[in-house]
FISETOR-811251 format. One line per field, with one value per residue: x, y, z of N, C-alpha, C in turn; chain; residue in three letters. Coordinates in Angstrom, 3 decimals. Example, Ala and Ser with C-alpha at 12.3 -4.5 7.8 and 13.67 -1.06 7.14 Angstrom:
BEGIN
n_X <- (13.190; 12.850)
n_Y <- (-5.690; -2.250)
n_Z <- (7.800; 7.080)
ca_X <- (12.300; 13.670)
ca_Y <- (-4.500; -1.060)
ca_Z <- (7.800; 7.140)
c_X <- (13.200; 12.900)
c_Y <- (-3.300; 0.030)
c_Z <- (7.800; 7.870)
chain <- (A; A)
resn <- (Ala; Ser)
# end
This chain:
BEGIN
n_X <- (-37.295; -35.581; -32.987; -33.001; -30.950; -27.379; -25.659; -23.138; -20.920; -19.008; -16.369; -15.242; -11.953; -9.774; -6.821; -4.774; -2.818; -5.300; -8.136; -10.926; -13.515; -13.556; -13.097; -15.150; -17.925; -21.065; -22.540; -20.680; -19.605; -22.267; -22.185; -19.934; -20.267; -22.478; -21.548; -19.380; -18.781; -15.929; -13.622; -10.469; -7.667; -5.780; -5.253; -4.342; -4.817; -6.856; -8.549; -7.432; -8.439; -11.370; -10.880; -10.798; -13.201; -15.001; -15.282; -16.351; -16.600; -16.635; -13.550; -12.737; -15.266; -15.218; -14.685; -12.605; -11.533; -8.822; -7.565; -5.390; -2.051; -1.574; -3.764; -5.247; -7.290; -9.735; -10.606; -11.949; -15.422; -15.870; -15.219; -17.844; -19.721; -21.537; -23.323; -25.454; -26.262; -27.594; -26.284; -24.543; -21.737; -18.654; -16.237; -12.968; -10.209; -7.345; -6.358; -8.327; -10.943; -12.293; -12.133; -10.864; -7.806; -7.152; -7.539; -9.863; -11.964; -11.904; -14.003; -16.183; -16.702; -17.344; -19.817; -21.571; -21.760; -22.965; -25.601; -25.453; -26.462; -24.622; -23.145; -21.958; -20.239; -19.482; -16.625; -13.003; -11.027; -8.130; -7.333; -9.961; -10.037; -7.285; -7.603; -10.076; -8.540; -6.116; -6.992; -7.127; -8.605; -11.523; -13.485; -12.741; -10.158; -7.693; -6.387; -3.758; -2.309; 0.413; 3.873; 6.356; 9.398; 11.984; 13.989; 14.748; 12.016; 10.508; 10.284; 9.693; 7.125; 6.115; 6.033; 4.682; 2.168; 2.247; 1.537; -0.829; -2.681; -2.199; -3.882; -6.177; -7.030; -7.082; -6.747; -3.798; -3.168; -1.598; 0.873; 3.295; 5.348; 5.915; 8.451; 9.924; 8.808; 10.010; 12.409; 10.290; 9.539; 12.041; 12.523; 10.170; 10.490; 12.420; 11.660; 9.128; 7.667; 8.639; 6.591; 4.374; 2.185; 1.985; 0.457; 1.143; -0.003; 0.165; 0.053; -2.828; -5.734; -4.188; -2.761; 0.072; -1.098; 0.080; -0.326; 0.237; 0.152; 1.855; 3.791; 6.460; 9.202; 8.507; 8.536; 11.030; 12.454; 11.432; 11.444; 10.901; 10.291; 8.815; 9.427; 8.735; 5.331; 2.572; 1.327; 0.426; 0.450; 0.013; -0.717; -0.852; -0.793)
n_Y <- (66.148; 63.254; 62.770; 59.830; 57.094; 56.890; 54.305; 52.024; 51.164; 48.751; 48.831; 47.114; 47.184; 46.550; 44.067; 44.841; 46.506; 45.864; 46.386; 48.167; 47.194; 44.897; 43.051; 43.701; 44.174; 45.689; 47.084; 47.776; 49.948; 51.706; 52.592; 53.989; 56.325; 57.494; 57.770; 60.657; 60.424; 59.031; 56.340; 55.196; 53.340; 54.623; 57.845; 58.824; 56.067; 55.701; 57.959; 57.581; 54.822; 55.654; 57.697; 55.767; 54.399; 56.441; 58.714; 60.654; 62.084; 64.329; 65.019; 67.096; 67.445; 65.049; 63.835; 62.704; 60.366; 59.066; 55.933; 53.299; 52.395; 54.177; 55.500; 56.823; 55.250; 57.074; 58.764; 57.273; 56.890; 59.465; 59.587; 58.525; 60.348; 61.730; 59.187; 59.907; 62.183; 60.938; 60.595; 58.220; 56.132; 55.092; 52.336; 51.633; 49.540; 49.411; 47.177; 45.059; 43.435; 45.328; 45.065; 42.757; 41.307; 43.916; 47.440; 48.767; 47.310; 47.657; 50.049; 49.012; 47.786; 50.093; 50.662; 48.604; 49.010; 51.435; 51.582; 51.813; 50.750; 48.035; 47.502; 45.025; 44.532; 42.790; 41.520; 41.072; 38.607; 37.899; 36.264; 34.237; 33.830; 32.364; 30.101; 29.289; 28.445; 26.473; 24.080; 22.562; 22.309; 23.382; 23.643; 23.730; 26.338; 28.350; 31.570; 33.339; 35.844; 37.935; 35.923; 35.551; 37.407; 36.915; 33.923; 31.488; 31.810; 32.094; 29.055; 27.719; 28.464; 27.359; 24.962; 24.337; 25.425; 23.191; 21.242; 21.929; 21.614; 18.865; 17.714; 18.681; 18.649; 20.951; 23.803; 26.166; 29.434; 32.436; 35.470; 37.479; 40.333; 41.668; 42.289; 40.472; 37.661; 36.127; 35.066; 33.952; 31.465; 29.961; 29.710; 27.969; 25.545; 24.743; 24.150; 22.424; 19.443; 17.127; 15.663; 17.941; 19.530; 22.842; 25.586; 28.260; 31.390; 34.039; 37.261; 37.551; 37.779; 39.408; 40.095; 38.917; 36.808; 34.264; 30.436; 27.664; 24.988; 22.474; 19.185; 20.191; 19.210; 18.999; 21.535; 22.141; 21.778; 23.667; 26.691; 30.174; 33.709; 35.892; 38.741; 40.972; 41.193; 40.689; 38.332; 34.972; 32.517; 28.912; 26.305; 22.687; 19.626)
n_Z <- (10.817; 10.662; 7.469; 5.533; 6.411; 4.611; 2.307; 3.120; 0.580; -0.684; -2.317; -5.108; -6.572; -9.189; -9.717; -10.520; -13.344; -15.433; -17.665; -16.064; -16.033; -17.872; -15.744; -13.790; -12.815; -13.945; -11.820; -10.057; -11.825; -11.914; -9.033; -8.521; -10.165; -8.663; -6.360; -4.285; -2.018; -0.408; 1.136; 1.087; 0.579; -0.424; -1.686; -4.224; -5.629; -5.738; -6.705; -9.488; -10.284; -9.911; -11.972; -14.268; -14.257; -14.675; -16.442; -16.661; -14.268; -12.318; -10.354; -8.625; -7.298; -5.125; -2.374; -0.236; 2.281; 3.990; 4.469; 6.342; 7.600; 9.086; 10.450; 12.655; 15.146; 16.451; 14.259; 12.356; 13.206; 12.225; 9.694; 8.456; 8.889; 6.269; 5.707; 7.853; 6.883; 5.067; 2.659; 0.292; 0.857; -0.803; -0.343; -1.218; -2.313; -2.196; -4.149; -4.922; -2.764; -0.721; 2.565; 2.880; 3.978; 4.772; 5.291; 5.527; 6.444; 9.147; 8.659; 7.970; 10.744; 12.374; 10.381; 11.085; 14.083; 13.851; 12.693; 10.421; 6.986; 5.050; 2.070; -0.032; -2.578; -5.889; -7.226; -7.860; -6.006; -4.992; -3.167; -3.539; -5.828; -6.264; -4.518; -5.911; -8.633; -7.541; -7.222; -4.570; -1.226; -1.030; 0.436; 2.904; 4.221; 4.953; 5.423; 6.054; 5.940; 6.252; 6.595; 9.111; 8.531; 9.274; 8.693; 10.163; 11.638; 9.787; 8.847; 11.062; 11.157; 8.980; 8.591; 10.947; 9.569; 7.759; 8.988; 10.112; 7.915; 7.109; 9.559; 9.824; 6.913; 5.436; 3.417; 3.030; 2.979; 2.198; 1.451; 0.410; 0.752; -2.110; -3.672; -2.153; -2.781; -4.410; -2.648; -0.535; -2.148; -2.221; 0.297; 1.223; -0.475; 0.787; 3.599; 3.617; 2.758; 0.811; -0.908; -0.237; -2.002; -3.807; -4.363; -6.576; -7.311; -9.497; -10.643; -10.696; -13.062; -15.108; -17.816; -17.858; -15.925; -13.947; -12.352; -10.765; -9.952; -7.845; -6.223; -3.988; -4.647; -7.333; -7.563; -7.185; -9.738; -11.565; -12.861; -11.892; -11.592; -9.653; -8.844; -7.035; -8.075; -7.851; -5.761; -4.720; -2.116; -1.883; 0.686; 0.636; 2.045)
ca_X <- (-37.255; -34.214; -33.308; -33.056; -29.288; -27.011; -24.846; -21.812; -20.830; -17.703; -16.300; -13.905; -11.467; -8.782; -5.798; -3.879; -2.888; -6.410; -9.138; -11.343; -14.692; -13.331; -13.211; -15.887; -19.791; -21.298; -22.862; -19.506; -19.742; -23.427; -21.848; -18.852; -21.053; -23.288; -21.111; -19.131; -17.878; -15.418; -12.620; -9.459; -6.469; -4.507; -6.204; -3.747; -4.413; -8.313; -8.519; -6.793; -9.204; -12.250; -11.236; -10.616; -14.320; -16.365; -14.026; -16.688; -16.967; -15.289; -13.016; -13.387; -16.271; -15.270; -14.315; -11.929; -10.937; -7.791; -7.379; -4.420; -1.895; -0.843; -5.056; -5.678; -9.146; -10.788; -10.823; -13.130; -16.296; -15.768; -15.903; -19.356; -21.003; -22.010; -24.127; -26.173; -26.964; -28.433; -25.365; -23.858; -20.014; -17.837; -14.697; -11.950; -8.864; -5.801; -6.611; -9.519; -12.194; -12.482; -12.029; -10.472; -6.755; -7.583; -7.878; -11.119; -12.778; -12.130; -14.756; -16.841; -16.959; -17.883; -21.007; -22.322; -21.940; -24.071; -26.758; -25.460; -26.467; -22.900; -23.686; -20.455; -20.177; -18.766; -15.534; -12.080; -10.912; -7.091; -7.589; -11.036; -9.392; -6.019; -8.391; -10.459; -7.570; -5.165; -7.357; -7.222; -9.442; -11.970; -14.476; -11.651; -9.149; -7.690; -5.872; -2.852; -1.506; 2.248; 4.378; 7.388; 10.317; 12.930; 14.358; 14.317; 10.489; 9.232; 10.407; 8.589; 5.556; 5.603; 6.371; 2.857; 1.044; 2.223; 0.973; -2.563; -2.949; -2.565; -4.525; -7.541; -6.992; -7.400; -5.310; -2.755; -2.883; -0.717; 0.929; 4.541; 5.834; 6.449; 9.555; 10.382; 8.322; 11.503; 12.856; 9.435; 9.090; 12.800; 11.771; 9.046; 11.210; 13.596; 10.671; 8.325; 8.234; 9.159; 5.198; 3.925; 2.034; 2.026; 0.139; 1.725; -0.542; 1.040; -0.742; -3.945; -6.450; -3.381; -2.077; 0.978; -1.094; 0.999; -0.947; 0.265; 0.251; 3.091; 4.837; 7.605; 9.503; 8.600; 8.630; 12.038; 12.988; 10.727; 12.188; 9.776; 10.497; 7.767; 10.099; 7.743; 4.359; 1.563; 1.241; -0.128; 0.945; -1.267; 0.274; -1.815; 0.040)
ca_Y <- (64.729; 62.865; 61.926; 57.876; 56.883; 56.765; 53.331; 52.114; 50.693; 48.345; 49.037; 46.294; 47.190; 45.431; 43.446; 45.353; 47.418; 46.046; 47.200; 47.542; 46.689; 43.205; 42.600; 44.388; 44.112; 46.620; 47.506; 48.995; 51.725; 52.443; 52.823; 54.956; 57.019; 57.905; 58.388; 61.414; 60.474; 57.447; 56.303; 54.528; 53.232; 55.814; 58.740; 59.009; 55.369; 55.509; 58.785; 56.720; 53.954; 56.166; 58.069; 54.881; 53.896; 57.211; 59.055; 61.930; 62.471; 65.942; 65.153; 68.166; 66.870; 63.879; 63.987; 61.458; 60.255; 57.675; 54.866; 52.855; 52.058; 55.382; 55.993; 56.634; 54.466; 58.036; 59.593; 56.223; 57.143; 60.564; 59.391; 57.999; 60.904; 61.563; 58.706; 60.335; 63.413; 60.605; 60.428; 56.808; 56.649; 54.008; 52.096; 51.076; 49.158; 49.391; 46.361; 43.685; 43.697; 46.050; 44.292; 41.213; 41.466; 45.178; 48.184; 48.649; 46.199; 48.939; 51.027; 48.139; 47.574; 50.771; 51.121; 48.246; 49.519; 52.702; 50.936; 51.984; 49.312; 47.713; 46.906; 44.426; 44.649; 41.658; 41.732; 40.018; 38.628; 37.327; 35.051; 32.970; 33.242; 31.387; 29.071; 28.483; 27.337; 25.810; 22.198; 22.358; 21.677; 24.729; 23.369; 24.509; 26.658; 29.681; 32.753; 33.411; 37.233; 37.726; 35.378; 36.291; 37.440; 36.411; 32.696; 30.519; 32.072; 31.959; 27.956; 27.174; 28.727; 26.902; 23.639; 24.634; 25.811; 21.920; 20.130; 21.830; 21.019; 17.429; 17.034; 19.774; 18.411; 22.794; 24.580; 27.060; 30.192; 33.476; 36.156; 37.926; 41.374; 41.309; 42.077; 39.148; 36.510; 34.771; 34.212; 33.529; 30.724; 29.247; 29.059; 26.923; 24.277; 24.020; 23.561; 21.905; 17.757; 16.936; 15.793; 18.580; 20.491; 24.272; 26.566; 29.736; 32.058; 35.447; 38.540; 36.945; 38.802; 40.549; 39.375; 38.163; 35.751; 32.644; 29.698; 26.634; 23.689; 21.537; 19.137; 20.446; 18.195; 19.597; 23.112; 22.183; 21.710; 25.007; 28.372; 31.138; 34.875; 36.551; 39.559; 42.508; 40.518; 40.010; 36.343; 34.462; 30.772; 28.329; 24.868; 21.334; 18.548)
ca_Z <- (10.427; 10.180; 6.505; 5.666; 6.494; 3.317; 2.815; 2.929; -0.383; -0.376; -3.822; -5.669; -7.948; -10.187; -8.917; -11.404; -14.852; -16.692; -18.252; -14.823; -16.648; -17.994; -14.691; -12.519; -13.328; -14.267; -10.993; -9.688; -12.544; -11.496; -7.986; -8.411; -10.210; -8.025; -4.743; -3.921; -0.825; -0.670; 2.155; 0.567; 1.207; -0.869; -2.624; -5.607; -6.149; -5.394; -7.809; -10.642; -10.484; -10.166; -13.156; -15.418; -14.487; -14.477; -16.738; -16.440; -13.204; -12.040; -9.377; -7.742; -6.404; -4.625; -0.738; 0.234; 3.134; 3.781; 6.207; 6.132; 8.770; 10.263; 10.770; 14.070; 14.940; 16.789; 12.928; 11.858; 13.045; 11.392; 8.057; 7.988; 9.085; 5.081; 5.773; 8.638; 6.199; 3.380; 1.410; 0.370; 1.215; -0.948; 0.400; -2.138; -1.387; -3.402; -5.520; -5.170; -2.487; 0.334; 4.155; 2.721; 4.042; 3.619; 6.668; 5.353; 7.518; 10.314; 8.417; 8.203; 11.797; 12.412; 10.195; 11.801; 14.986; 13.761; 12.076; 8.358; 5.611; 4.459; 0.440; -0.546; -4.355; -6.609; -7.812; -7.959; -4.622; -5.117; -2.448; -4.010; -7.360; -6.287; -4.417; -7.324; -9.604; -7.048; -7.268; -2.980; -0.590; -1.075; 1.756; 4.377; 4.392; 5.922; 4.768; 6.953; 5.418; 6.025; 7.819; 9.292; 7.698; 9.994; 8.042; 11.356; 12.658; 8.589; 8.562; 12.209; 10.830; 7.140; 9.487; 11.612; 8.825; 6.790; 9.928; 10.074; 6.501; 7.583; 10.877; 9.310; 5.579; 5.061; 2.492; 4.061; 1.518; 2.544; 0.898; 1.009; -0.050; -3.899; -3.691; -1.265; -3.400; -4.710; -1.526; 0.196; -2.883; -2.253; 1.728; 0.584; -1.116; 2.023; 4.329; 3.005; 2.607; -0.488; -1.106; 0.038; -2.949; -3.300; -5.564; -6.926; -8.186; -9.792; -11.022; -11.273; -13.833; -15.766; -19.202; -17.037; -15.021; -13.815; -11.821; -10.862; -8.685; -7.981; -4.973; -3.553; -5.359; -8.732; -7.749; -7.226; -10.889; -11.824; -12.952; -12.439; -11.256; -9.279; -7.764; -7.755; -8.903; -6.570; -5.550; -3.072; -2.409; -1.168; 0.767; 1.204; 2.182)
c_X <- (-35.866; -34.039; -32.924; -31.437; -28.722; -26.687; -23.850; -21.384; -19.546; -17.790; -15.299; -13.495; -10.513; -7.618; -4.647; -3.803; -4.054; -7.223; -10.165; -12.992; -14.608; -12.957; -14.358; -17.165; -20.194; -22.688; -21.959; -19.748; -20.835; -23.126; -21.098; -19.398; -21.791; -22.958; -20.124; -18.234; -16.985; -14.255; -11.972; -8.331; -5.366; -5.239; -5.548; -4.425; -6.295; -8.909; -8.504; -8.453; -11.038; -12.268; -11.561; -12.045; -15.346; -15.301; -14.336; -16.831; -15.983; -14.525; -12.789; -14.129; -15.902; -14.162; -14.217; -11.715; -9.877; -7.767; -6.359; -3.486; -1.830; -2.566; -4.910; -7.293; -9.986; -11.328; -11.445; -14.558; -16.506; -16.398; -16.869; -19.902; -21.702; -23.152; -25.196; -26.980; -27.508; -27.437; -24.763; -22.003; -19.123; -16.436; -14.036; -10.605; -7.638; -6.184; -7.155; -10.322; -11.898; -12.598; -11.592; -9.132; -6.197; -7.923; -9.013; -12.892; -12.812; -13.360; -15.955; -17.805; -17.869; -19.202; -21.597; -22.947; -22.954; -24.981; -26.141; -25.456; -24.998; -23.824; -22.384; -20.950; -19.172; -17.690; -14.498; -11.250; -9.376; -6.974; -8.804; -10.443; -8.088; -6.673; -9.238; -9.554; -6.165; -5.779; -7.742; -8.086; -10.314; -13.213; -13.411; -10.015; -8.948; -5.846; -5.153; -2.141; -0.144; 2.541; 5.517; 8.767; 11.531; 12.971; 13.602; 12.513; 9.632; 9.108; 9.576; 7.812; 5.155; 5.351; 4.558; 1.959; 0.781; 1.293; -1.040; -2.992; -3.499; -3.611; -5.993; -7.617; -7.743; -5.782; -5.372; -2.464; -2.174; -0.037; 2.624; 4.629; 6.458; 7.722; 10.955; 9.936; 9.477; 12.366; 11.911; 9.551; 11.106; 13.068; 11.251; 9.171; 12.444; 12.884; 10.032; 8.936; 7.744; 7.457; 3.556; 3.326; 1.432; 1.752; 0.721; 0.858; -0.436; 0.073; -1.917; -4.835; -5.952; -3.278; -0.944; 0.783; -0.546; 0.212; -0.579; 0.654; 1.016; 3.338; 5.615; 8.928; 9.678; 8.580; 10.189; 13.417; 12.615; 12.052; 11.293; 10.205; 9.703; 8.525; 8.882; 6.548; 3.606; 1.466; 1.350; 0.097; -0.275; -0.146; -1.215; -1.112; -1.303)
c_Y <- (64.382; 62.049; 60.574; 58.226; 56.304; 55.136; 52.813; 50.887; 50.112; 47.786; 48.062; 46.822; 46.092; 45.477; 43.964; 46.591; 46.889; 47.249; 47.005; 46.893; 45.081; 42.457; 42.427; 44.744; 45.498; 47.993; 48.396; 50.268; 52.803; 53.439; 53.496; 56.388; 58.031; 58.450; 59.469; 61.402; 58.991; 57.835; 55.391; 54.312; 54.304; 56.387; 58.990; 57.592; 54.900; 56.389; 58.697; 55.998; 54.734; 56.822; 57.117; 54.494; 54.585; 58.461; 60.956; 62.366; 63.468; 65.099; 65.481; 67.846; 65.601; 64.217; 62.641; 61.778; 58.764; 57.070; 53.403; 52.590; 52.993; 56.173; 56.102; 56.518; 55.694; 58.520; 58.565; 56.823; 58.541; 60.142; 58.707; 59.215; 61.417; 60.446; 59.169; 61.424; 62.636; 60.542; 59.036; 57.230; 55.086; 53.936; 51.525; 51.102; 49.374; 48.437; 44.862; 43.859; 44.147; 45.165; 42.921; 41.539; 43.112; 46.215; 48.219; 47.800; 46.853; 49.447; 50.568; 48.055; 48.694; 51.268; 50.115; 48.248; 50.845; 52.652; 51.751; 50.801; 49.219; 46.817; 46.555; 43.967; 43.391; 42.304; 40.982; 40.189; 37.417; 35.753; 33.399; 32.664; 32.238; 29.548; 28.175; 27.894; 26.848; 24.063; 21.966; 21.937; 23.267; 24.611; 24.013; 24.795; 27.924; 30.747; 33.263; 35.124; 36.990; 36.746; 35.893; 36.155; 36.784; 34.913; 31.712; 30.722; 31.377; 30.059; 27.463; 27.791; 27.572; 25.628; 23.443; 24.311; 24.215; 21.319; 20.359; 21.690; 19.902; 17.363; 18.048; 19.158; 20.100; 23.186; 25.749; 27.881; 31.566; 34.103; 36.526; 39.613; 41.517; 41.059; 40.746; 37.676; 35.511; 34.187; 33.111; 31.759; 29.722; 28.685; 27.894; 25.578; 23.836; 23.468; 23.029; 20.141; 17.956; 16.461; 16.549; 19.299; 21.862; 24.596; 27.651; 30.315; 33.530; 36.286; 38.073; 38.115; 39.335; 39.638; 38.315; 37.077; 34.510; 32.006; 28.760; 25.716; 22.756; 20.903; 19.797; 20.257; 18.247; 20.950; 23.040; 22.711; 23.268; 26.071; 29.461; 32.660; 35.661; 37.995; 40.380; 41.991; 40.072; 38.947; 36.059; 32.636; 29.985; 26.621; 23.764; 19.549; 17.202)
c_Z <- (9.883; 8.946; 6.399; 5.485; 5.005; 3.932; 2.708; 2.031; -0.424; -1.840; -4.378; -6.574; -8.718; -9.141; -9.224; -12.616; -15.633; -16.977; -17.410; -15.611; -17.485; -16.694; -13.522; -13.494; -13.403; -13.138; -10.210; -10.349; -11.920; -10.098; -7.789; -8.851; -9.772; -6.760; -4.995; -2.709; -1.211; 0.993; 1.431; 0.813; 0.725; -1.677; -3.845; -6.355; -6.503; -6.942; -9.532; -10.572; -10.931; -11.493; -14.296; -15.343; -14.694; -15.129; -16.724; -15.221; -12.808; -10.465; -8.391; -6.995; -4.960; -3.310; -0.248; 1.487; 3.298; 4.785; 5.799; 7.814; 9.653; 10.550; 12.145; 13.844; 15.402; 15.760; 12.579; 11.420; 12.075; 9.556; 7.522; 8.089; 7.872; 5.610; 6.813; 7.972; 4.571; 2.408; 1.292; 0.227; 0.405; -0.362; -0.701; -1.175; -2.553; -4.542; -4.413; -4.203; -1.140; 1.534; 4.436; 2.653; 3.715; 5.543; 6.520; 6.320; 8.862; 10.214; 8.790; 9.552; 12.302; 12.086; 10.871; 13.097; 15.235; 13.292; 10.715; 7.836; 5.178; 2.917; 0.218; -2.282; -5.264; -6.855; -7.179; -6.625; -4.916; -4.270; -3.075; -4.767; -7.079; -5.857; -5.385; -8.177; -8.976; -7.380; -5.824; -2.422; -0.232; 0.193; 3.220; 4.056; 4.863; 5.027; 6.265; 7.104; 5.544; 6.585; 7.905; 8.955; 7.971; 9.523; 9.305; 11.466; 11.320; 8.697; 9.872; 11.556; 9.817; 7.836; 9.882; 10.874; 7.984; 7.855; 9.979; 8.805; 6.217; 8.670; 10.370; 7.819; 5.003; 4.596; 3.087; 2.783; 2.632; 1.855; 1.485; 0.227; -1.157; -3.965; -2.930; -1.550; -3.736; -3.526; -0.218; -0.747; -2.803; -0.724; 1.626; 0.310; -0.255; 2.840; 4.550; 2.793; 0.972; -1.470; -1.370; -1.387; -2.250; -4.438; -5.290; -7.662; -8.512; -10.701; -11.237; -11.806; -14.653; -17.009; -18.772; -16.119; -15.060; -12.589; -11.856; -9.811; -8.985; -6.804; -4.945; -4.873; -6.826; -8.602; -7.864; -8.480; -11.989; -11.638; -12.750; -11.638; -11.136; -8.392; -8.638; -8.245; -7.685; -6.944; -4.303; -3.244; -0.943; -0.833; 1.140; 1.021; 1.782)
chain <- (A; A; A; A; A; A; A; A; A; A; A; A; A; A; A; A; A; A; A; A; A; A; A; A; A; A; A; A; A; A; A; A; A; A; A; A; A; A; A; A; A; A; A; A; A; A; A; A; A; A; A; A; A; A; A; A; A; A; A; A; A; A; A; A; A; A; A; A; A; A; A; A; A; A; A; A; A; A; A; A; A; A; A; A; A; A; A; A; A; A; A; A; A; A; A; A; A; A; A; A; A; A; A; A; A; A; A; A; A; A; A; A; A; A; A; A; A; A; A; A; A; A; A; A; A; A; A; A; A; A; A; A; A; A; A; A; A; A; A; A; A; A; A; A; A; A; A; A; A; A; A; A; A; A; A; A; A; A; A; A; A; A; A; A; A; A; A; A; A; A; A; A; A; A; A; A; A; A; A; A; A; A; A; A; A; A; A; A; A; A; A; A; A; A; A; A; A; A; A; A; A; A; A; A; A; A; A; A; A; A; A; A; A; A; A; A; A; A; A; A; A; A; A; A; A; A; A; A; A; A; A; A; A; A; A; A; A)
resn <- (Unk; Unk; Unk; Unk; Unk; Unk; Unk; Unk; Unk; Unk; Unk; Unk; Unk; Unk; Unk; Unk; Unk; Unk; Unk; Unk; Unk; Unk; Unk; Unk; Unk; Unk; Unk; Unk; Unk; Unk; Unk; Unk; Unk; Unk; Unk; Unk; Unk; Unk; Unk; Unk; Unk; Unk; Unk; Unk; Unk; Unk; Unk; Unk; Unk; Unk; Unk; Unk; Unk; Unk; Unk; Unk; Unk; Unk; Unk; Unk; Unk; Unk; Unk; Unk; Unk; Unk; Unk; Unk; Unk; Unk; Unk; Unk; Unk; Unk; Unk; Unk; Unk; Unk; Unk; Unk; Unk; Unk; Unk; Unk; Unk; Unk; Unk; Unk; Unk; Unk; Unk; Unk; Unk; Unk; Unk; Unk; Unk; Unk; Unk; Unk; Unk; Unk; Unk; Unk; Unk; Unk; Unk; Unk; Unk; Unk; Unk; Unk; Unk; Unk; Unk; Unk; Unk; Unk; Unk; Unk; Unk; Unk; Unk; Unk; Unk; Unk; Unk; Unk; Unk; Unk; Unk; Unk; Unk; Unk; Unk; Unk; Unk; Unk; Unk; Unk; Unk; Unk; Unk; Unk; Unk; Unk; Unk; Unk; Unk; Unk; Unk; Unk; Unk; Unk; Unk; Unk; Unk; Unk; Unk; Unk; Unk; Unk; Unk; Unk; Unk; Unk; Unk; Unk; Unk; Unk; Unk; Unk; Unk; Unk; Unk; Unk; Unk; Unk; Unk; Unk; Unk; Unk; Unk; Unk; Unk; Unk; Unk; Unk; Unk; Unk; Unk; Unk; Unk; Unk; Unk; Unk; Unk; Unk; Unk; Unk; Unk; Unk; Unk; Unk; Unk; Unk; Unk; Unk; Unk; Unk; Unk; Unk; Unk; Unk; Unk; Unk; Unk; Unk; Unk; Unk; Unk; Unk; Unk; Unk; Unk; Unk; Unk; Unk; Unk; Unk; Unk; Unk; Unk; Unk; Unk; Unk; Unk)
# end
């Protein structure tokens, strides 16, 4: 008799340096807890997090597996098979919710394809949260990830992205590489009509969080220094 299929637990953690339990319900703990197996985007960074929430849990124990960009998709199915022998398998992402701008959503695919239960677990999702305190238009909008770095290509995109803003009335949210935030955020104010408002929202959840919505126009006059600081900018003309 074949035992009942484990499931695949999609674990949230923090966006950042907190305290993950002023963040994350108290169903995560139950859940980290209890699993053994996990797949993560980086096992130093997975390891960390697990200890700060289960501070007893031996280590030793716990059988990672990583999936990130240099995965090859044949090694996927592999790391469910824990769930075929009755064991539950969590997914953690670097920071906030597993398959949301996240490889993770690979894994995803996969259990549904094998009949494993997918259990998605609360916790802090950079994207809702900017949405929630931009003011925008939270009935429609769309999440873009990078755009491209190249000056000319990033300014036709921002151009695009202003116009479906207008003709969809949907806020245009997207993300840059920390270290490229200050230039992504002085893009912004070349491209952009002078009307145009744009939320900035920087470390959200941390002590350091910065949030705020502005035109163009007044971002202009703004000082703020996000080098190195997750942040995600949101446009709605």
């Amino acid at each position: 008799m074949q035992p009942e299929r484990g499931k695949l637990y999609l674990i949230p953690c923090t966006l950042g340096d907190t305290s993950p339990l002023e963040v994350l319900p108290l169903l995560v703990k139950k859940a980290i807890e209890n699993i053994d197996y996990y797949i993560v985007e980086h096992e130093k960074n997975a390891r960390r997090f697990i200890k700060s929430i289960a501070p007893k849990k031996a280590q030793s124990d716990l059988d990672i597996n990583q999936i990130n960009k240099f995965t090859n998709e044949i090694e996927i199915p592999e790391m469910l098979e824990p769930c075929f022998e009755g064991k539950d398998v969590g997914v953690i992402s670097d920071a906030g919710c597993p398959g949301i701008a996240d490889p993770g959503a690979l894994i995803v695919q996969q259990a549904h394809l094998k009949g494993i239960k997918v259990v998605p677990l609360v916790g802090p999702s950079s994207i809702l949260l900017a949405m929630m305190a931009s003011g925008f238009n939270g009935q429609n909008f769309a999440f873009n990830g990078y755009l491209p770095i190249d000056k000319a290509e990033r300014k036709i995109e921002l151009k695009r992205l202003e116009k479906l803003s207008i003709e969809y009335n949907q806020s245009q949210s997207f993300i840059e590489t920390p270290y490229r935030n200050n230039q992504m955020l002085e893009s912004l104010k070349i491209a952009l009509h002078h009307q145009t408002k744009l939320c900035v929202a920087c470390d959200i959840t941390l002590p350091t969080e910065y949030i705020r919505t502005n035109t163009i126009e007044e971002w202009k006059k703004v000082k703020v220094d996000l080098h190195k600081r997750p942040t995600l900018f949101i446009i709605q003309k």
